[in-house]
N, C-alpha and C positions, 0 to 999 in steps of 0.2 A: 723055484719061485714062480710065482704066477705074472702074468701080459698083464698090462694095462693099455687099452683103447686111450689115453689122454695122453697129458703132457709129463707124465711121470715115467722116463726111464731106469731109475733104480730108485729102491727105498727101502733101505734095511729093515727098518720100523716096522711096516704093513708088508714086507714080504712079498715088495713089487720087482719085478726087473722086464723090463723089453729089450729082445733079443734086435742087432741091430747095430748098422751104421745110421748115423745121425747128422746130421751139420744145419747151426742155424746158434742163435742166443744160448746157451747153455751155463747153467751154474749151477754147481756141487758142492755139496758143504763136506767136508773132514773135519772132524773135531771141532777145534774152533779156527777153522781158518774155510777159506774160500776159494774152489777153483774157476774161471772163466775160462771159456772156450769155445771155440765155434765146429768143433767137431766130438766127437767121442763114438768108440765102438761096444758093445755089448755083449757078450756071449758065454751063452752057459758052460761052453767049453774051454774057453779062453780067458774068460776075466771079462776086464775094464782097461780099454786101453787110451788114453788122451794123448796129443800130439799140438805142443807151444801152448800148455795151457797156461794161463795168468795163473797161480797162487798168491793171495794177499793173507797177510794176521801180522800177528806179534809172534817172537822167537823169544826167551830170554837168554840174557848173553849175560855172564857176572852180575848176576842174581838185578838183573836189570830187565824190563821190558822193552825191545827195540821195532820197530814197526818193519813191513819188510811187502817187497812185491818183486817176483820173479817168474821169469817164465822158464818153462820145463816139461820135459816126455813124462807121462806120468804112467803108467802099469802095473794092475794086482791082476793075480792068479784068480781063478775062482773057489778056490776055496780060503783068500783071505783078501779080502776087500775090504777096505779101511773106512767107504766110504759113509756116509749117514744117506744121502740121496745123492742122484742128480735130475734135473731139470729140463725141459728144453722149456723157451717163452715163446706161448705163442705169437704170432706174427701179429694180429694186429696189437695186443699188447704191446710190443717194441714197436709199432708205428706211430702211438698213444706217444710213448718214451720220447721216441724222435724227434716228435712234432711241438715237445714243451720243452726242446734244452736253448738255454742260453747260448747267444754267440760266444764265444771264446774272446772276440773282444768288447766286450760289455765291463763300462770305464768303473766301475765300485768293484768288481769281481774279483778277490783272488785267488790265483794261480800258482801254487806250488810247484817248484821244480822237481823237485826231488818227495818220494813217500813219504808224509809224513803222521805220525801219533799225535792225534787229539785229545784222546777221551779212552782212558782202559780202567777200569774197575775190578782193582785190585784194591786189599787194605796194605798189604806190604810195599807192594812196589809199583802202585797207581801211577797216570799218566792226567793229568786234567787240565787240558788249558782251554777250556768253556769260557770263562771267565774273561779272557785274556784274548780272547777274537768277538765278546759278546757286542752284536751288531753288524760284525764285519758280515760280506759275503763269500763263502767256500767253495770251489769248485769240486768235483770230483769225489765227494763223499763217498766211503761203502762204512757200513755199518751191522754190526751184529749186534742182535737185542734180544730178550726173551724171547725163545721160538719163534726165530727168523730171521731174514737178512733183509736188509735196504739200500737197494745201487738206486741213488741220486743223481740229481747232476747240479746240486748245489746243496748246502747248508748255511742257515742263517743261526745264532745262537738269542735266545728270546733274553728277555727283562728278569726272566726269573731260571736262566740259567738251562733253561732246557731247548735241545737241537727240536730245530723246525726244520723239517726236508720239504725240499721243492722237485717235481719232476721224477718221482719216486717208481723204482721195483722193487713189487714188497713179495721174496717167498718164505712160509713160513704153513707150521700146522694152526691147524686150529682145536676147538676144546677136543675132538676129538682125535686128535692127533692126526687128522687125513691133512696131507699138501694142497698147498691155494697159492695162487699167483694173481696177482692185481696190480693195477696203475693207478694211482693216487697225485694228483697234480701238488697237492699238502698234504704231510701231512705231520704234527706237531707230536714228541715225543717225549714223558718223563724220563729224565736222566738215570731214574731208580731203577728202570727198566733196560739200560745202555749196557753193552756187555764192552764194544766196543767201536770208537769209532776211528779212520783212518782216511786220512785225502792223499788221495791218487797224485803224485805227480804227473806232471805232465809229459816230463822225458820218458816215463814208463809208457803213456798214453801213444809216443812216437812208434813203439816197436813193432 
Protein backbone atom coordinates (compact mmCIF):
# COMPACT_ATOMS: atom_id res chain seq x y z
CA UNK A 1 0.00 0.00 0.00
CA UNK A 2 1.24 3.34 -0.56
CA UNK A 3 2.01 6.56 2.55
CA UNK A 4 0.05 9.26 2.68
CA UNK A 5 1.57 12.74 3.79
CA UNK A 6 -2.19 13.66 5.63
CA UNK A 7 -4.27 12.70 8.09
CA UNK A 8 -5.20 9.38 6.47
CA UNK A 9 -3.57 6.31 8.18
CA UNK A 10 -5.32 3.41 6.55
CA UNK A 11 -7.86 3.28 3.85
CA UNK A 12 -8.75 0.14 2.15
CA UNK A 13 -10.65 2.05 -0.67
CA UNK A 14 -7.71 4.27 -2.13
CA UNK A 15 -5.05 1.79 -1.13
CA UNK A 16 -3.61 4.18 1.65
CA UNK A 17 -1.73 2.84 4.83
CA UNK A 18 1.06 4.77 6.90
CA UNK A 19 3.41 2.84 8.50
CA UNK A 20 3.63 3.84 12.18
CA UNK A 21 2.87 4.61 15.77
CA UNK A 22 0.24 7.22 16.31
CA UNK A 23 -1.49 8.66 19.32
CA UNK A 24 -3.80 11.78 19.26
CA UNK A 25 -8.03 11.78 18.05
CA UNK A 26 -8.40 8.62 15.95
CA UNK A 27 -11.48 7.03 14.43
CA UNK A 28 -11.94 3.94 12.40
CA UNK A 29 -14.83 2.61 10.68
CA UNK A 30 -15.46 -1.47 10.55
CA UNK A 31 -18.34 -2.26 8.72
CA UNK A 32 -20.95 -0.44 10.33
CA UNK A 33 -19.62 0.11 13.61
CA UNK A 34 -16.96 2.69 14.91
CA UNK A 35 -13.70 2.51 16.57
CA UNK A 36 -12.18 5.51 18.88
CA UNK A 37 -9.07 5.80 20.11
CA UNK A 38 -6.19 7.66 20.95
CA UNK A 39 -3.55 5.36 19.80
CA UNK A 40 -3.07 2.83 16.97
CA UNK A 41 -0.09 1.05 15.41
CA UNK A 42 0.53 0.40 11.76
CA UNK A 43 2.69 -1.84 9.99
CA UNK A 44 3.21 -3.60 6.83
CA UNK A 45 4.52 -6.48 8.63
CA UNK A 46 2.50 -6.74 11.61
CA UNK A 47 -1.06 -5.53 10.81
CA UNK A 48 -3.10 -3.02 12.87
CA UNK A 49 -2.91 -3.06 16.15
CA UNK A 50 -5.38 -0.72 18.86
CA UNK A 51 -5.08 -0.83 22.62
CA UNK A 52 -8.73 0.32 24.81
CA UNK A 53 -10.35 1.24 21.83
CA UNK A 54 -13.99 2.49 22.23
CA UNK A 55 -16.13 0.24 19.67
CA UNK A 56 -19.80 1.84 19.36
CA UNK A 57 -22.91 0.22 16.75
CA UNK A 58 -25.68 -2.08 17.08
CA UNK A 59 -25.19 -5.93 17.51
CA UNK A 60 -28.45 -8.08 16.80
CA UNK A 61 -29.33 -10.19 19.60
CA UNK A 62 -32.82 -12.43 18.75
CA UNK A 63 -33.43 -10.94 15.56
CA UNK A 64 -33.41 -7.65 17.66
CA UNK A 65 -31.25 -4.64 17.16
CA UNK A 66 -29.47 -3.81 20.51
CA UNK A 67 -27.03 -0.64 20.70
CA UNK A 68 -23.85 -1.31 22.34
CA UNK A 69 -20.26 0.65 23.38
CA UNK A 70 -17.27 -1.33 24.72
CA UNK A 71 -13.94 -0.99 24.94
CA UNK A 72 -11.32 -3.53 23.93
CA UNK A 73 -7.61 -4.65 22.35
CA UNK A 74 -8.23 -4.81 19.02
CA UNK A 75 -5.55 -6.69 16.29
CA UNK A 76 -5.60 -7.96 12.49
CA UNK A 77 -2.77 -9.54 10.80
CA UNK A 78 -1.73 -7.96 7.58
CA UNK A 79 -2.98 -9.74 5.41
CA UNK A 80 -6.69 -9.58 6.80
CA UNK A 81 -7.63 -6.21 8.08
CA UNK A 82 -11.22 -5.88 8.59
CA UNK A 83 -10.86 -2.38 8.64
CA UNK A 84 -12.52 0.35 5.88
CA UNK A 85 -10.16 3.18 7.20
CA UNK A 86 -8.68 4.87 10.05
CA UNK A 87 -8.23 8.50 10.80
CA UNK A 88 -6.27 10.63 12.94
CA UNK A 89 -8.09 14.40 13.52
CA UNK A 90 -6.20 17.05 13.10
CA UNK A 91 -5.44 19.16 16.11
CA UNK A 92 -6.83 22.22 15.51
CA UNK A 93 -9.90 20.53 14.25
CA UNK A 94 -10.39 18.91 17.74
CA UNK A 95 -9.61 22.37 19.25
CA UNK A 96 -12.56 23.78 16.88
CA UNK A 97 -14.63 20.53 18.71
CA UNK A 98 -13.57 21.51 22.18
CA UNK A 99 -14.11 24.89 22.20
CA UNK A 100 -18.08 24.44 21.06
CA UNK A 101 -19.09 21.57 23.59
CA UNK A 102 -21.73 22.16 26.16
CA UNK A 103 -21.16 22.15 29.85
CA UNK A 104 -22.34 18.81 31.09
CA UNK A 105 -24.26 20.83 33.33
CA UNK A 106 -26.28 22.90 30.95
CA UNK A 107 -30.18 22.72 32.77
CA UNK A 108 -32.40 21.33 29.23
CA UNK A 109 -29.64 18.91 28.34
CA UNK A 110 -30.00 15.29 28.46
CA UNK A 111 -27.84 12.87 29.69
CA UNK A 112 -28.07 9.26 29.29
CA UNK A 113 -26.65 6.86 31.56
CA UNK A 114 -26.32 4.18 29.97
CA UNK A 115 -25.82 3.54 25.62
CA UNK A 116 -28.55 4.16 24.18
CA UNK A 117 -30.51 3.48 20.44
CA UNK A 118 -32.10 6.36 18.86
CA UNK A 119 -32.49 6.07 15.32
CA UNK A 120 -31.54 2.50 13.13
CA UNK A 121 -32.87 2.17 9.69
CA UNK A 122 -33.91 -1.00 9.24
CA UNK A 123 -37.43 -2.01 7.65
CA UNK A 124 -37.51 -5.28 9.81
CA UNK A 125 -36.25 -4.51 13.00
CA UNK A 126 -35.91 -0.52 13.01
CA UNK A 127 -35.31 1.42 16.14
CA UNK A 128 -37.03 5.33 15.79
CA UNK A 129 -37.53 7.21 18.65
CA UNK A 130 -37.12 10.87 16.63
CA UNK A 131 -40.32 11.41 17.28
CA UNK A 132 -40.41 10.78 21.00
CA UNK A 133 -37.23 13.17 22.10
CA UNK A 134 -38.53 15.79 19.18
CA UNK A 135 -37.25 19.18 20.80
CA UNK A 136 -35.59 17.64 23.66
CA UNK A 137 -31.60 18.26 23.85
CA UNK A 138 -29.03 14.93 23.49
CA UNK A 139 -25.79 14.69 24.67
CA UNK A 140 -23.28 12.52 23.31
CA UNK A 141 -24.55 11.73 19.67
CA UNK A 142 -22.40 9.39 17.24
CA UNK A 143 -23.92 8.87 14.21
CA UNK A 144 -23.53 6.91 10.90
CA UNK A 145 -25.10 8.39 7.67
CA UNK A 146 -24.44 8.02 4.09
CA UNK A 147 -20.67 8.01 3.53
CA UNK A 148 -19.66 9.04 6.93
CA UNK A 149 -19.71 9.40 10.36
CA UNK A 150 -20.76 12.37 12.93
CA UNK A 151 -19.29 12.66 16.64
CA UNK A 152 -21.47 15.49 18.15
CA UNK A 153 -21.60 16.67 21.28
CA UNK A 154 -25.40 17.22 21.22
CA UNK A 155 -28.42 16.53 19.04
CA UNK A 156 -31.60 18.31 18.90
CA UNK A 157 -34.56 16.51 16.87
CA UNK A 158 -36.21 19.37 14.40
CA UNK A 159 -40.26 19.93 13.57
CA UNK A 160 -40.00 17.80 10.85
CA UNK A 161 -38.36 14.93 12.45
CA UNK A 162 -34.87 15.29 11.13
CA UNK A 163 -31.44 15.27 13.71
CA UNK A 164 -29.89 18.73 13.89
CA UNK A 165 -26.19 18.10 15.15
CA UNK A 166 -24.51 20.72 17.01
CA UNK A 167 -20.62 20.87 17.63
CA UNK A 168 -20.06 18.30 14.88
CA UNK A 169 -17.01 15.74 13.62
CA UNK A 170 -17.91 14.99 10.31
CA UNK A 171 -15.50 12.03 8.57
CA UNK A 172 -16.55 10.70 5.56
CA UNK A 173 -15.68 10.42 1.46
CA UNK A 174 -16.63 12.55 -0.83
CA UNK A 175 -18.08 12.17 -4.68
CA UNK A 176 -14.92 10.98 -5.13
CA UNK A 177 -14.47 8.73 -2.76
CA UNK A 178 -11.14 10.59 -1.21
CA UNK A 179 -11.48 10.96 3.01
CA UNK A 180 -12.33 14.64 4.31
CA UNK A 181 -12.51 15.67 7.91
CA UNK A 182 -14.22 18.87 9.07
CA UNK A 183 -15.94 20.77 11.99
CA UNK A 184 -19.10 22.05 11.43
CA UNK A 185 -20.63 23.98 14.46
CA UNK A 186 -24.49 22.78 12.74
CA UNK A 187 -25.14 21.09 10.98
CA UNK A 188 -28.98 19.78 10.03
CA UNK A 189 -29.47 16.24 8.51
CA UNK A 190 -32.31 14.28 6.44
CA UNK A 191 -33.30 11.16 8.38
CA UNK A 192 -33.52 9.46 4.75
CA UNK A 193 -29.95 9.78 4.73
CA UNK A 194 -29.45 8.38 8.81
CA UNK A 195 -27.96 4.90 8.96
CA UNK A 196 -27.82 5.30 12.39
CA UNK A 197 -27.84 7.16 15.37
CA UNK A 198 -26.67 6.20 19.09
CA UNK A 199 -26.04 8.62 22.50
CA UNK A 200 -23.18 7.74 24.40
CA UNK A 201 -23.90 7.22 27.92
CA UNK A 202 -22.16 8.69 30.12
CA UNK A 203 -20.95 5.93 32.45
CA UNK A 204 -19.19 4.88 29.16
CA UNK A 205 -17.91 8.60 28.83
CA UNK A 206 -16.32 7.57 32.70
CA UNK A 207 -13.86 4.84 31.51
Amino acid sequence: MTNSPNFILYDSLRNIQTNGKFTGAIISKWQDKIIFSDNIFVSELEGISISEGLMVGFEKIEKKFTPFSRTNNFKWNSNEIPLEYSVLIPENTMEQYDQGQFSNDFPFTLNLLHTAGLYINDLKCGINHLDFFKGEILKNPISMIRNGIIVADRVVIDDNGDPVFYDCLIVGRDKSDELKISYEPIINVDDKVVEYIIILGIEELKI
